[in-house]
C-alpha positions as CSV (number, residue, x, y, z in Angstrom):
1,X,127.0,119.8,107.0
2,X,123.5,118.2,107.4
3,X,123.8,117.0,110.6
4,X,121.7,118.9,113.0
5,X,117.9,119.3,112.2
6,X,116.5,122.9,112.4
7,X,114.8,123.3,115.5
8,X,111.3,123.9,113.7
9,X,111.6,120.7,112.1
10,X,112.8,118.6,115.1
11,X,109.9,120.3,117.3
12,X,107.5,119.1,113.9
13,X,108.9,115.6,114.2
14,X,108.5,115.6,118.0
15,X,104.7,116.4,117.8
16,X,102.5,114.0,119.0
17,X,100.8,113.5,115.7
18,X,104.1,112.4,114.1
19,X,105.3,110.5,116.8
20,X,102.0,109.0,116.9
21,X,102.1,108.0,113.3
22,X,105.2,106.3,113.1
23,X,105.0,104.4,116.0
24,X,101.7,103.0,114.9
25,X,103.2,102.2,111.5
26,X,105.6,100.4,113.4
27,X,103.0,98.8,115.4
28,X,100.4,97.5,112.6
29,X,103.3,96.1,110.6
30,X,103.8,92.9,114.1
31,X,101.4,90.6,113.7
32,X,101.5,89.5,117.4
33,X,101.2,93.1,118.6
34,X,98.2,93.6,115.7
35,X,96.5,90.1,116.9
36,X,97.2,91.5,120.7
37,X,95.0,94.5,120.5
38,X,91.0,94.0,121.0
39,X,88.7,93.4,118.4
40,X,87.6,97.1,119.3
41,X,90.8,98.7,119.1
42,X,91.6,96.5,115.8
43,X,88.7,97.6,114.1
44,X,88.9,101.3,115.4
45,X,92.2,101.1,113.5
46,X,90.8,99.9,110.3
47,X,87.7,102.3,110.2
48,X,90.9,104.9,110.0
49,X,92.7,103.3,107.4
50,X,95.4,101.5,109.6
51,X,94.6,97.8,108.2
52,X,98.3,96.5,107.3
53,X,98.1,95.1,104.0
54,X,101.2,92.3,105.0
55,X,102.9,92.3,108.1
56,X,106.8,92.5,109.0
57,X,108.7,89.7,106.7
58,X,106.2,88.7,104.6
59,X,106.3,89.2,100.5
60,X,105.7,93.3,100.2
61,X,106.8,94.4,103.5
62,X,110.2,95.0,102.4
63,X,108.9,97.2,99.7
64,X,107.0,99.2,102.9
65,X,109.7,100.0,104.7
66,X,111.6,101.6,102.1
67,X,108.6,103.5,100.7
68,X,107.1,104.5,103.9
69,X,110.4,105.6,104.8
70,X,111.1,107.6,101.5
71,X,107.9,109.8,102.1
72,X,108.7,110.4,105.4
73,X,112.3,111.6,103.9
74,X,110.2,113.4,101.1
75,X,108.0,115.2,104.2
76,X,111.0,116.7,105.8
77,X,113.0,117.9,102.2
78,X,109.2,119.8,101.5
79,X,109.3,121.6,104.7
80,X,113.0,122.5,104.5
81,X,112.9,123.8,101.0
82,X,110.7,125.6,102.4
83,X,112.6,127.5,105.4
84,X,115.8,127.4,103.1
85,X,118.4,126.8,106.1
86,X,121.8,126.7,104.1
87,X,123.2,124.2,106.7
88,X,120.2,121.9,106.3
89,X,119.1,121.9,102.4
90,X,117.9,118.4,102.4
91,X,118.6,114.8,104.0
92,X,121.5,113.1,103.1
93,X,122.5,109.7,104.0
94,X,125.8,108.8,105.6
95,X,128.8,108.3,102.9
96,X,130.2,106.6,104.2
97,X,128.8,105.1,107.0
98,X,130.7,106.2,110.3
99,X,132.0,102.8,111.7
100,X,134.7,104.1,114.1
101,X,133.1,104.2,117.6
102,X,135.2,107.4,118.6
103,X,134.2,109.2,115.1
104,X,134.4,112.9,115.6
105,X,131.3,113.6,114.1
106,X,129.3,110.9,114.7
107,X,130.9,108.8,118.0
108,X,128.8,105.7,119.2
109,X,127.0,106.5,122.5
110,X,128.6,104.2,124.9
111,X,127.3,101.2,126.7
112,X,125.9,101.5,130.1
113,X,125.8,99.7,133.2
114,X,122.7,96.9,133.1
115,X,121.9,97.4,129.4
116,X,120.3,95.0,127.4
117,X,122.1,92.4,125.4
118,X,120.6,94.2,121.9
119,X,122.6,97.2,123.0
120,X,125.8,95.2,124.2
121,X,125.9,92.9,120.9
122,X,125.3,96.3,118.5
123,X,128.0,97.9,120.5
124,X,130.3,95.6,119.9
125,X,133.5,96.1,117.9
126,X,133.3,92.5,116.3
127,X,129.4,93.9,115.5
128,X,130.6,96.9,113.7
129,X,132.7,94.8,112.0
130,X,130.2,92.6,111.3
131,X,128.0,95.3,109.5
132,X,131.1,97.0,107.6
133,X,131.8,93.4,105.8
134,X,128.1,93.0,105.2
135,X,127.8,96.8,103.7
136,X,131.1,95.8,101.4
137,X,130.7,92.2,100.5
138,X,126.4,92.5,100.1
139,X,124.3,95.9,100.4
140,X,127.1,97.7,98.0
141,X,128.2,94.5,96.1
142,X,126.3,95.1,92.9
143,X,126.6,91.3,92.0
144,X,124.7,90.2,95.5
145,X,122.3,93.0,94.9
146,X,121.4,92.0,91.3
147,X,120.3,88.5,92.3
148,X,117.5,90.2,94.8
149,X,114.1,92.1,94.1
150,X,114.2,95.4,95.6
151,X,111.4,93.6,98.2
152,X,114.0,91.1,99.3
153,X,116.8,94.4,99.0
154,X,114.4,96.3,101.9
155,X,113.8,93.1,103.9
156,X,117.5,92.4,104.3
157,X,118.3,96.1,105.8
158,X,115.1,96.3,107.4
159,X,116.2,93.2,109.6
160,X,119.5,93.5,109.3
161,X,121.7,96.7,109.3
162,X,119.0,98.9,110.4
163,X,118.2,97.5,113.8
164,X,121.6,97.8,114.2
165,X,121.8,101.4,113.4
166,X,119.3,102.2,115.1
167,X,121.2,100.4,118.1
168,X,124.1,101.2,117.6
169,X,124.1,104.8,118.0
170,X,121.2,104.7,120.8
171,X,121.8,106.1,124.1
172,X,120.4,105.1,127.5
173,X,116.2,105.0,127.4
174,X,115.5,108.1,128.8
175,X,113.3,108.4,132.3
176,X,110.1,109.0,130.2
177,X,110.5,107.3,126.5
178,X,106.8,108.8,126.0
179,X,107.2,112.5,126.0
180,X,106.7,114.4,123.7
181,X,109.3,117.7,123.9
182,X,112.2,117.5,121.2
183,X,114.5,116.2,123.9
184,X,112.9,112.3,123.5
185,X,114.6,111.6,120.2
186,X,115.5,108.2,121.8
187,X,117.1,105.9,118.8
188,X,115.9,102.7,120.0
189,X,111.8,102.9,119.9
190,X,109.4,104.3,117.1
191,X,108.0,106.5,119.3
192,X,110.9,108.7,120.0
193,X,113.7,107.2,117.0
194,X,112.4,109.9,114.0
195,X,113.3,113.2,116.0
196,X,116.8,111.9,116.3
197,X,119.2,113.7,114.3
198,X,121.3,110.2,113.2
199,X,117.9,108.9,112.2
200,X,117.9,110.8,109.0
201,X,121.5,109.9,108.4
202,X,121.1,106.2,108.6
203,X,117.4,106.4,106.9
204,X,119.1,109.0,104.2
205,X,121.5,105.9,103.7
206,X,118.9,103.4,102.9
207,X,117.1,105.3,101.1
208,X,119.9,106.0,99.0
209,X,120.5,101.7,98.9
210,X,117.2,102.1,96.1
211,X,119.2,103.7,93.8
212,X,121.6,101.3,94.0
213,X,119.6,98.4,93.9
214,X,117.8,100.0,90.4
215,X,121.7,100.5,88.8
216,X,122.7,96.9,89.6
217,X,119.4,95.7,88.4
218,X,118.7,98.1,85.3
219,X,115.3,98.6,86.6
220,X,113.2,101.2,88.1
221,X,111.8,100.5,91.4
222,X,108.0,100.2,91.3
223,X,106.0,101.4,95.1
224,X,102.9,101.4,93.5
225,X,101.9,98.2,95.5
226,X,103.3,99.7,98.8
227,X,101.8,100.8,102.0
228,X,102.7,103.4,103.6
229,X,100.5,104.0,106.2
230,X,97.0,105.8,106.6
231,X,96.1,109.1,105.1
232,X,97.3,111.8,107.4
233,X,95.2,112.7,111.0
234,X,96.1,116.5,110.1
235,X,95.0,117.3,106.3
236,X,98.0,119.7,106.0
237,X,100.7,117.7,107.0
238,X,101.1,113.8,105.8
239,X,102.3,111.5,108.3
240,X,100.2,112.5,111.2
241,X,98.0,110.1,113.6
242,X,95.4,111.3,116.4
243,X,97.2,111.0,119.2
244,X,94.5,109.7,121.2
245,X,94.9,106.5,119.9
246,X,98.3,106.0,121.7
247,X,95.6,105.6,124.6
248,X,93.0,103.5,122.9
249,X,95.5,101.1,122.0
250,X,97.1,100.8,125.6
251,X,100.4,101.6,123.8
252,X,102.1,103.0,127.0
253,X,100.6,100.3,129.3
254,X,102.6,97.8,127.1
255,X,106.4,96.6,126.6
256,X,108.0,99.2,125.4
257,X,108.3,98.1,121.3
258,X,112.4,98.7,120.3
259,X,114.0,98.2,116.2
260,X,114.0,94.8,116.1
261,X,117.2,92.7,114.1
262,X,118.9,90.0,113.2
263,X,121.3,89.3,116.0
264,X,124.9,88.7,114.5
265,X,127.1,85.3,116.7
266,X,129.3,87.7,117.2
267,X,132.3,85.1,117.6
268,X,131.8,83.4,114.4
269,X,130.6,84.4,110.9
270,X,127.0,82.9,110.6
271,X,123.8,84.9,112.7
272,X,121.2,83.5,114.8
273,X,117.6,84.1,113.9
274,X,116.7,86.0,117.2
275,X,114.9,88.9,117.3
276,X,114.5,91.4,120.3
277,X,110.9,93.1,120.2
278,X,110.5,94.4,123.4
279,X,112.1,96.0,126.3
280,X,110.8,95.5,130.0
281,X,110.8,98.3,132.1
């Protein structure tokens, strides 16, 4: 049914090289966190090949995230052809998405005592509701789709439906968000969110949005101009990152970084620009 990773690729995803790498991409991508690091640990990055090219919501980032994303998805689908696990051939996005909160497969954790407001507005029922209009009326309206570039397409479910995804499904930050065993596949932070089994659903599901956007359009979407990243710490494997600069950065000495989105007011119909970035622990 795709919905459990294989344990070899979950413990891949849970090294520290691949948690380091995505959380970094994540990282590069905020201008205030890139303009927050030193001047040493700034260029240390770009030596390595970590310069961002644009940073989150300007022109080009949109076309980032869903090509960074896509070879991520491409990464996994080369190492599972390769163990050729009949219940996990390959990822596959949500269809449809699973907006009941009790759904048997795929149930929204519930909310807990003290959490956040990011966690209590993507909870919400009116949220959910929010996000299922928003899916039908513009991410699978082929009429709002055609009047975007597929830059504008990824910028609009990076900041939008993605967060809340990412969110929505989350469960309590575990005691130690920075460990590295397969059990830290905590939804709401870079570090941890990839190892998740729903991640590859909801990314599977984005991914799948380019198609989309290339029907509505009649045109073939074009990554050539896209970043994904730097070339891979380990030359066998893409997608890897020393993990030593998690230290050199200060990374765990910091707020710990959460998906950021566009907050829905959940009691009328328009949304308020605020973005969460960071969770105090």
């Amino acid at each position: 049914m795709n919905t459990v990773l294989p344990p070899m690729i979950k413990s891949m995803l849970a090294s520290a090289p691949v948690r380091t790498y995505h959380h970094l991409w994540h990282l590069v991508r905020n201008e205030q966190r890139w303009n927050g690091l030193t001047q040493t640990q700034r260029q240390e990055l770009i030596d390595l090949g970590w310069t961002p090219p644009r940073f989150e919501r300007q022109p080009g980032s949109g076309l980032d995230f869903l090509f960074m994303h896509r070879e991520m998805i491409e990464m996994v689908n080369k190492h599972l052809a390769h163990m050729n696990d009949p219940n996990y051939t390959s990822v596959i996005g949500w269809n449809p998405i699973p907006y009941e909160h009790d759904d048997e497969v795929w149930p929204m954790p519930a909310l807990w005592q003290g959490a956040e407001r990011a966690f209590q507005w993507a909870k919400d029922p009116r949220t959910t509701e929010h996000f299922r209009n928003r899916v039908s009326n513009e991410f699978r309206n082929t009429t709002w789709v055609r009047g975007l570039s597929l830059d504008e397409y990824g910028s609009e479910l990076e900041w939008t439906i993605h967060g809340w995804f990412h969110l929505h499904w989350s469960e309590q930050i575990p005691s130690d968000p920075w460990e590295d065993s397969p059990s830290n596949d905590w939804l709401g932070a870079p570090y941890s969110s990839h190892v998740n089994n729903a991640f590859w659903k909801l990314h599977g599901w984005i991914d799948e949005s380019i198609a989309f956007w290339e029907q509505a359009t009649g045109e073939n979407a074009d990554f050539s101009q896209a970043w994904a990243g730097a070339p891979g710490y380990l030359p066998e494997m893409a997608h890897t990152a020393n993990p030593e600069l998690m230290t050199k950065m200060n990374v765990r000495e910091k707020p710990l970084s959460i998906m950021t989105w566009k907050v829905p007011i959940i009691e009328g119909v328009n949304e308020e620009d605020i973005v969460i970035h960071e969770l105090e622990r």
